[in-house]
C-alpha positions in Angstrom: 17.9 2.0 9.4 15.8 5.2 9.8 13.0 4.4 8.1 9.4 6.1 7.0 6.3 4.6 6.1 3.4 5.9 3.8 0.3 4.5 4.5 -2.2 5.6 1.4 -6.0 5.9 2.0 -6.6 8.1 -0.3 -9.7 6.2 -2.2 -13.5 6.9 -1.8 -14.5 3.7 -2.7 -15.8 3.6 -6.6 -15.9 -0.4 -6.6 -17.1 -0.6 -3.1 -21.3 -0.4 -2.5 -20.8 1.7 0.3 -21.4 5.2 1.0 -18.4 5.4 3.6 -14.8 4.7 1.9 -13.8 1.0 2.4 -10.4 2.5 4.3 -13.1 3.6 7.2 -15.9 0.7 7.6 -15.4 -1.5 10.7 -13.9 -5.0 10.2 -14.6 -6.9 13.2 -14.9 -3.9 15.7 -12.2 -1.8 14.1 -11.7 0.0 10.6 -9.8 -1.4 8.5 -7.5 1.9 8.0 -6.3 1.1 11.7 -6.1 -2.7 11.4 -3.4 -1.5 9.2 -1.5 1.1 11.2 -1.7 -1.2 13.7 0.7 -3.8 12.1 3.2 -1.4 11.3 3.1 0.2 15.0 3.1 -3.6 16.6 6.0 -4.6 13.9 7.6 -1.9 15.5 10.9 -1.1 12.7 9.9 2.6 11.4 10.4 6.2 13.1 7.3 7.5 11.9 4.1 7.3 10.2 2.5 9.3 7.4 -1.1 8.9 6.3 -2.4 10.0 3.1 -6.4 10.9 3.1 -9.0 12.6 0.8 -9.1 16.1 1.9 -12.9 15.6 2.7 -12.5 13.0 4.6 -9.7 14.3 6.9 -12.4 15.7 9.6 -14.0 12.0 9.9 -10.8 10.4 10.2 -10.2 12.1 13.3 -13.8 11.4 15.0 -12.6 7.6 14.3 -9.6 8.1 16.1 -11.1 9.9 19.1 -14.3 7.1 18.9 -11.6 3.9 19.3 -9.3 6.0 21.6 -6.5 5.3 18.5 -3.3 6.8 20.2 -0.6 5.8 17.8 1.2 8.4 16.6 0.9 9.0 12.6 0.7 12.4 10.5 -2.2 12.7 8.0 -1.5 14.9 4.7 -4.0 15.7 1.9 -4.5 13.0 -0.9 -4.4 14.2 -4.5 -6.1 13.7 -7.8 -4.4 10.1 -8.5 -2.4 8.6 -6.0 0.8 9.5 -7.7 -0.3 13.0 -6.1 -1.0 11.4 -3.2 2.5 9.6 -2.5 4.0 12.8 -3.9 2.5 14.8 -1.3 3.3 12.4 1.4 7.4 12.3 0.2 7.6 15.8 0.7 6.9 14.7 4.4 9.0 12.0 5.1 12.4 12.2 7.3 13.7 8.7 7.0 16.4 7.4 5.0 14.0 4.7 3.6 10.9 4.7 3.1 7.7 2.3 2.3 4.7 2.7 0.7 1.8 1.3 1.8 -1.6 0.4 0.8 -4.1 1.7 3.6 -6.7 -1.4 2.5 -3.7 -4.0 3.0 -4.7 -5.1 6.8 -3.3 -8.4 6.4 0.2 -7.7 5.8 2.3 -9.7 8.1 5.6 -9.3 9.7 7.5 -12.0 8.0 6.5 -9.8 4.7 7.8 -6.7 6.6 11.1 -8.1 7.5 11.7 -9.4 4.5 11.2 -6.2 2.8 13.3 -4.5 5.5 16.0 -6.7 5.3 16.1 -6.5 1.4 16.5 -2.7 1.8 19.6 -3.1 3.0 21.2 -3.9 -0.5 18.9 -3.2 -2.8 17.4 0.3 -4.1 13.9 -0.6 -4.7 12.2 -3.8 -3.0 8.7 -5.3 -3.7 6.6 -7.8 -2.3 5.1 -10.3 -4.8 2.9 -14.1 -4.9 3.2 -16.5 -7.1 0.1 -16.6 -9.4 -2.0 -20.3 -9.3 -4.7 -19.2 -12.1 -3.7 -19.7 -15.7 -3.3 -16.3 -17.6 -4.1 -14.9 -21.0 -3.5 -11.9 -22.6 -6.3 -9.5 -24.4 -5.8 -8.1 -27.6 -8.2 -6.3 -29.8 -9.7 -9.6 -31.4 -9.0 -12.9 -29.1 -6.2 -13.7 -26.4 -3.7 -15.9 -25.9 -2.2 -17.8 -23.8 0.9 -16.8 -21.2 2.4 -19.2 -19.1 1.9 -17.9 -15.2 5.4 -18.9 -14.2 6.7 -15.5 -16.0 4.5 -13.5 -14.0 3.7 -12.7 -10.3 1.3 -10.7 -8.8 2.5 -7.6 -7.0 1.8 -6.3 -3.0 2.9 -3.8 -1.3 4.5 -2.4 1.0 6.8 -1.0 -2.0 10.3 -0.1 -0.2 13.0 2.4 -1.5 15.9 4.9 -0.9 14.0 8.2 0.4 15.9 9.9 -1.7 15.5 8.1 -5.5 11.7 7.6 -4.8 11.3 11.5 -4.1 13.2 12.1 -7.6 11.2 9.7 -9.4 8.3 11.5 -8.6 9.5 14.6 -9.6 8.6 13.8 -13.0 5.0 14.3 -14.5 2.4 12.0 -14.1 1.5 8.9 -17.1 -1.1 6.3 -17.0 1.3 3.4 -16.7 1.9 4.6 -13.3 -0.1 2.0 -11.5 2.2 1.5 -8.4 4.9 2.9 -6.8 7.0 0.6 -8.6 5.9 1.4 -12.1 7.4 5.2 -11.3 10.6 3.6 -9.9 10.7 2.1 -12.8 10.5 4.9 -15.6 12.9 6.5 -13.4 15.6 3.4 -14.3 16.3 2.2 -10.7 15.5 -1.5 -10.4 13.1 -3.8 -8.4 14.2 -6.5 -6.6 11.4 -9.3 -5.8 10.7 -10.9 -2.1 8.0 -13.3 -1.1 5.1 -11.4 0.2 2.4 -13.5 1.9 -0.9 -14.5 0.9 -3.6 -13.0 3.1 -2.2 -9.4 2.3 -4.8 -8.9 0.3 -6.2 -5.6 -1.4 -9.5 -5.1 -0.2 -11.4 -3.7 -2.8 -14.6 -5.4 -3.4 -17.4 -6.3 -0.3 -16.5 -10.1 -1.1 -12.9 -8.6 -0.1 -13.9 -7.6 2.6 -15.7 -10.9 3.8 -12.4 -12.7 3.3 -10.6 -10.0 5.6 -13.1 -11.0 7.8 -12.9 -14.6 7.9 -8.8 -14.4 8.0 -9.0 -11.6 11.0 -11.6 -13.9 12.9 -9.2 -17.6 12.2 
């Protein structure tokens, strides 16, 4: 299977009290954004690499790289407004028949999650990682909320896998505010998502007490 993979790390770090985006800092001797090339590379089932990164930021990604000697081969284009640009942009790069999308700030991603979404891939158009939720839910409406039983929901990972080809067409289209994964534009483009176990360190980090977790994981 020829496959690419997106790695996005287009974010400057809104939620995150830092001055350097969260895709940069070091997590245990190492920024995170390589952590996370790093497991793709050492998984090892891709022909290439494609990073997405704020424009501004381009220049200080590649003083990381030459700081931590980072050799692994990967091609950087220019994030956009949303990350809908973003991932656009990076499409226009990609060779592969398949391709998946990756969140930059996912370190923790593990191969049994990467096989599973490889294997998937095989049959199916459009494949996402999910967990199971444990926390009980409610929905918000204008004046209370009410109660949803979890077991119809599941919280959604990535990497989000597709055919190269349907993906790039789906994001043809103009961007809306319910796009808030690469799934969601799948989606409003009719192709369907078929659901595999993801695992449960791949977590987003997103917040500094996700970034302590990260931490504790890496070090175990």
């Amino acid at each position: 299977m020829n496959l690419s993979v997106i790695i996005t790390a287009g974010g400057i770090g809104k939620r995150f009290s830092s001055e350097v985006p969260k895709q940069f800092l070091s997590l245990i001797g190492t920024p995170v954004l390589m952590h996370t090339i790093n497991t793709f590379h050492n998984w090892g089932a891709m022909t290439e690499i494609i990073l997405t990164l704020p424009k501004e930021w381009a220049s200080y990604w590649e003083e990381l790289t030459k700081k931590h000697d980072f050799k692994i081969p990967h091609r950087v284009v220019d994030g956009g407004k949303e990350r809908y640009h973003s991932i656009k942009n990076a499409l226009d790069m990609c060779s592969g028949d398949y391709v998946m999308i990756h969140d930059g700030v996912r370190p923790l991603v593990d191969k049994g999650t990467l096989t599973r979404c490889h294997n998937a891939l095989k049959h199916n158009k459009a494949v996402v990682p999910y967990i199971e939720l444990k926390d009980s839910i409610r929905e918000l409406n204008r004046d209370n909320s009410i109660s949803r039983d979890r077991k119809n929901y599941v919280s959604v990972q990535t990497p989000q896998c597709f055919d190269l080809k349907l993906i790039h067409k789906a994001y043809q289209g103009e961007y809306l505010d319910i796009f808030t994964d690469d799934a969601s534009v799948a989606e409003n483009s009719g192709m369907e998502i078929y659901l595999v176990k993801g695992n449960e360190e791949n977590l987003k980090i997103t917040t500094p007490i996700d970034f302590k977790i990260a931490e504790s994981l890496i070090k175990k």
